[in-house]
C-alpha positions as CSV (number, residue, x, y, z in Angstrom):
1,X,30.9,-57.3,135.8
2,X,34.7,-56.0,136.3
3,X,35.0,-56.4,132.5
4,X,31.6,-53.8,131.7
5,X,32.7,-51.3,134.4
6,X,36.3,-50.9,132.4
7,X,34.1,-50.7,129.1
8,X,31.7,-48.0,130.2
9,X,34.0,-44.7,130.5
10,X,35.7,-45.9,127.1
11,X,32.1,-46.1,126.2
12,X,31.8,-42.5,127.1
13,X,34.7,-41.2,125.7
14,X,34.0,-42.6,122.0
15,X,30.3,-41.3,122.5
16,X,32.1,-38.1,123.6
17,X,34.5,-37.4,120.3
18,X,31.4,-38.2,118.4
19,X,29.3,-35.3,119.6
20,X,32.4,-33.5,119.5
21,X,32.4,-34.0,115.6
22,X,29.3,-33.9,114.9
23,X,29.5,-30.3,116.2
24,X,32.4,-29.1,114.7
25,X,31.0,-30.8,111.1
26,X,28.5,-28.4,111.3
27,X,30.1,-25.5,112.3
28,X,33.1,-26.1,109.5
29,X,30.0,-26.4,106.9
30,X,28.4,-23.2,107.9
31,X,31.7,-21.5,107.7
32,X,31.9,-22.6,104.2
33,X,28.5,-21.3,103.1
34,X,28.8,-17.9,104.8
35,X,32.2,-18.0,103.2
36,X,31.0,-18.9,99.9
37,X,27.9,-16.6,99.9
38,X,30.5,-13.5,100.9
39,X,32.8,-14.4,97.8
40,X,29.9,-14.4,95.7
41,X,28.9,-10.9,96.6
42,X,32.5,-9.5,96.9
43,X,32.5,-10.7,93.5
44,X,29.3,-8.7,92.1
45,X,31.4,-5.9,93.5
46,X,34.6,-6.7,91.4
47,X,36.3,-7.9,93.9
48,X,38.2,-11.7,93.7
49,X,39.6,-13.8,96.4
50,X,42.4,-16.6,95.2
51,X,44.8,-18.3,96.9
52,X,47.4,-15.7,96.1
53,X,45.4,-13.2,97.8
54,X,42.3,-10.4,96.9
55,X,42.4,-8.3,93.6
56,X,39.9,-5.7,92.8
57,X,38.8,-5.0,89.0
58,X,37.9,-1.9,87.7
59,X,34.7,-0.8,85.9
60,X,35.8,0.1,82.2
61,X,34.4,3.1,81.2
62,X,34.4,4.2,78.0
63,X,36.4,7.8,77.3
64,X,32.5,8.5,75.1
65,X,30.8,7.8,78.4
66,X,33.0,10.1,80.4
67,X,33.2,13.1,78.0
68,X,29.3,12.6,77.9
69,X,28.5,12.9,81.6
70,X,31.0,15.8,81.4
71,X,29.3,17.8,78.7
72,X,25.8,17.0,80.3
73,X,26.8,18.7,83.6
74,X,28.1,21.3,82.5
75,X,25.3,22.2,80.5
76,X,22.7,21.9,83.3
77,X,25.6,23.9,84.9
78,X,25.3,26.6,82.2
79,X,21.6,26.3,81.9
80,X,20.9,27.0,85.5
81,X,23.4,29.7,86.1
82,X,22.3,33.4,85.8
83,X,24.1,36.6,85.1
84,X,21.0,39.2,85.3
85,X,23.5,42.3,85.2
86,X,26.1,40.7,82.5
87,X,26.6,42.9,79.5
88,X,28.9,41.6,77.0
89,X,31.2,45.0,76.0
90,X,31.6,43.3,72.4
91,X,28.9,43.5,70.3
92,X,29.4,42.0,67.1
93,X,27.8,43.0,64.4
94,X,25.8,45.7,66.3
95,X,25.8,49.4,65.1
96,X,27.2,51.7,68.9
97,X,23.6,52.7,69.5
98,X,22.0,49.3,70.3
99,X,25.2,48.0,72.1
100,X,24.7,50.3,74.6
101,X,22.9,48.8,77.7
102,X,19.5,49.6,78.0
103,X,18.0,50.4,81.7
104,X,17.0,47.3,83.9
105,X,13.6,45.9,84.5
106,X,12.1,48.1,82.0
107,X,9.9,45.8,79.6
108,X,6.8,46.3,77.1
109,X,4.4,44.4,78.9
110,X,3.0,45.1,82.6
111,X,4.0,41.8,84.2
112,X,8.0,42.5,83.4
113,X,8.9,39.5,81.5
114,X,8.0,38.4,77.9
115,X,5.3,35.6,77.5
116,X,5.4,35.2,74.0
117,X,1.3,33.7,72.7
118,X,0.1,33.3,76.7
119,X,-3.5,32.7,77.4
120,X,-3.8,34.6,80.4
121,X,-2.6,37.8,78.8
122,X,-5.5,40.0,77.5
123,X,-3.3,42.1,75.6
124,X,-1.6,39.1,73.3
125,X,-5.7,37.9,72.8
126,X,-6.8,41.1,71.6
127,X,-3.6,41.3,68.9
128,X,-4.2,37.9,67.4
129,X,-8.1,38.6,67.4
130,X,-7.2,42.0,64.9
């Protein structure tokens, strides 16, 4: 019985380690998988680990692309800007009587602004009718 009582705590020790390990297993292969998933996704967003450290690619964008996107905003830019009161003093090609501004808000039909062919205008109807 002297002989099973010395056993017992090395017993216990060797059980011991072994839960010991069999925790830290499972924490070094979680570590890997949340490691591997993050590279994964770092790497959707051009960016590489290595063993000699990160690097971070660029996007290659084509100069076409680029001179595109500028040329399209400035457009809606241009489109959507409005100079009501702008008078250009060069007329080209104009005789000196109709480069001269004419009054504002003064306009031929009674709402103030030109609707060429509209269906709710009585006055267009009654042209295209005669």
């Amino acid at each position: 019985m002297g002989k099973a009582s010395n056993l017992l705590p090395l017993l216990v020790l060797f059980v011991l380690i072994a839960i010991a390990a069999f925790i830290g297993f499972i924490a070094y292969s979680v570590a890997n998988d949340v490691s591997d998933k993050a590279a994964k996704r770092m790497e959707k967003k051009n960016i590489k680990f290595s063993k000699e450290g990160m690097s971070v690619g660029v996007k290659q964008i084509s100069t076409e692309d680029i001179s595109d996107s500028t040329q399209s905003t400035l457009m809606k830019v241009w489109n959507s800007a409005s100079l009501p009161v702008y008078k250009a003093k060069l007329r080209w090609g104009q005789s000196a009587e109709e480069s001269r501004p004419s009054p504002l808000n003064v306009s031929s039909t009674p709402s103030g602004s030109r609707k060429p062919y509209s269906r709710s205008d009585p006055n267009q109807q009654d042209m295209k009718k005669s």
